[in-house]
C-alpha atoms as a printed R data frame, in Angstrom:
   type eleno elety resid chain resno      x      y       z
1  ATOM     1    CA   UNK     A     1 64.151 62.282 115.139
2  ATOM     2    CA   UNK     A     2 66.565 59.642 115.552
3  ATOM     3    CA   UNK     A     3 70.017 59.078 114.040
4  ATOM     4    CA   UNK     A     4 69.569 57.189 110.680
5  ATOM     5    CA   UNK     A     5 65.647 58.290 110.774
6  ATOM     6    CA   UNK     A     6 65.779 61.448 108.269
7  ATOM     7    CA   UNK     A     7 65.402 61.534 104.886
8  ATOM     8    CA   UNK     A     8 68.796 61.030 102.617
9  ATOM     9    CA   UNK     A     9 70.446 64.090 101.218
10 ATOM    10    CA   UNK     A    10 70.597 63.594  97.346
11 ATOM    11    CA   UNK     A    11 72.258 66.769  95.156
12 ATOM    12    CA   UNK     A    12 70.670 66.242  92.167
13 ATOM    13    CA   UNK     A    13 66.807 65.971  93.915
14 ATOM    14    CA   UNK     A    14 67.378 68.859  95.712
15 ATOM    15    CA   UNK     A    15 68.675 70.820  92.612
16 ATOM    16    CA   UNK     A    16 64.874 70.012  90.869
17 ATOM    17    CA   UNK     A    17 63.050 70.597  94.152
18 ATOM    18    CA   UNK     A    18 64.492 74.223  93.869
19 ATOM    19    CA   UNK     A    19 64.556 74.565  90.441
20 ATOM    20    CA   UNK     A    20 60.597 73.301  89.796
21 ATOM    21    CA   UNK     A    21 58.439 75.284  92.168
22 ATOM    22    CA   UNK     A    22 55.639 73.537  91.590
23 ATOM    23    CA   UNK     A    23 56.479 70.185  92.508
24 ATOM    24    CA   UNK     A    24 57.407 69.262  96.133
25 ATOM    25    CA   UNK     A    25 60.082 66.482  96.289
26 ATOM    26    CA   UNK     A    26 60.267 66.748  99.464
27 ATOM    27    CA   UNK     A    27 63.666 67.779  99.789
28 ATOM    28    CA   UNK     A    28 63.391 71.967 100.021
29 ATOM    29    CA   UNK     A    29 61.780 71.536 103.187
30 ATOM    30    CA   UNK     A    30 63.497 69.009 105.113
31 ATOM    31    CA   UNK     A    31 66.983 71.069 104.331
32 ATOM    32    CA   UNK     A    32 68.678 74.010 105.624
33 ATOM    33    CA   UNK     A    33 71.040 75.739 104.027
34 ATOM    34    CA   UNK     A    34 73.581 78.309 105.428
35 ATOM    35    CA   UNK     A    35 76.274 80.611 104.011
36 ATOM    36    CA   UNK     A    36 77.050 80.260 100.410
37 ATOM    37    CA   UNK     A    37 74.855 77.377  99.607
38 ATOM    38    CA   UNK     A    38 71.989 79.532 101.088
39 ATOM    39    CA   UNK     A    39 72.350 82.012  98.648
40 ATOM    40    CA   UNK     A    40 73.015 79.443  95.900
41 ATOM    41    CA   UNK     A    41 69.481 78.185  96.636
42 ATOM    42    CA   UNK     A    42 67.900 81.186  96.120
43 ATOM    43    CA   UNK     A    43 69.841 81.757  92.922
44 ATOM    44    CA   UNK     A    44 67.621 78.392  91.957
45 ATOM    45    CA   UNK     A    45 64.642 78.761  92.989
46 ATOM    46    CA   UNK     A    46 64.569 82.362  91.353
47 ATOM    47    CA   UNK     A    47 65.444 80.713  88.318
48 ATOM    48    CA   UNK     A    48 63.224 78.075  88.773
49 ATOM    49    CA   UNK     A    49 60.574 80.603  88.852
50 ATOM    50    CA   UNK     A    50 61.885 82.803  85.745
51 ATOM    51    CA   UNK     A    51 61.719 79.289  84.087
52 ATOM    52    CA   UNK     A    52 58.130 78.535  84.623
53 ATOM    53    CA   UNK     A    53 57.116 81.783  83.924
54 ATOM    54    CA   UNK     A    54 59.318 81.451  80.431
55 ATOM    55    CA   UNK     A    55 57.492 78.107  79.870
56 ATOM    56    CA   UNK     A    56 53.760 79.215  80.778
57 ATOM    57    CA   UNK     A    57 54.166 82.387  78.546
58 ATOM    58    CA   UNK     A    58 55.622 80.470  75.928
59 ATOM    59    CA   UNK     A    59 52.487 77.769  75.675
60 ATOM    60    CA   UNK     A    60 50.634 80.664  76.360
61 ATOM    61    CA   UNK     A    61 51.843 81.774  72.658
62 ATOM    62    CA   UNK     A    62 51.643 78.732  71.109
63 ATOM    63    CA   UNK     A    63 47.973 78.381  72.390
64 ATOM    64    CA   UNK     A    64 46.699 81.812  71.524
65 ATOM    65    CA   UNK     A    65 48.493 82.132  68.304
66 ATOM    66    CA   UNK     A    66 46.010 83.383  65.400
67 ATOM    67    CA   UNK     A    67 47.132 82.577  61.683
């Protein structure tokens, strides 16, 4: 790849590509992170998973609930 050919780095994009695991914004993959922000990453996506887990249990609830 070229100078100027790769995609631009944008924070906030790469926060929700971590924190959402099931969409791909495209940004997880095209990054690497070392050191600190490495582990900071997988702090995310950890709690990107504990937070689609939280919301699929909770429709789960809301769908199953008997009166």
């Amino acid at each position: 790849m070229k100078a100027g050919e790769g995609p631009v780095w944008s924070a906030p994009i790469f926060t929700l590509d971590l924190l959402l695991p099931i969409l791909d914004l495209g940004q997880e993959t095209q990054w690497h992170t070392e050191g600190l922000s490495m582990w900071i990453a997988v702090v995310l996506a950890f709690a990107g998973w504990i937070l689609a887990t939280s919301v699929a249990v909770g429709a789960a609830a809301v769908l199953l609930r008997r009166n």
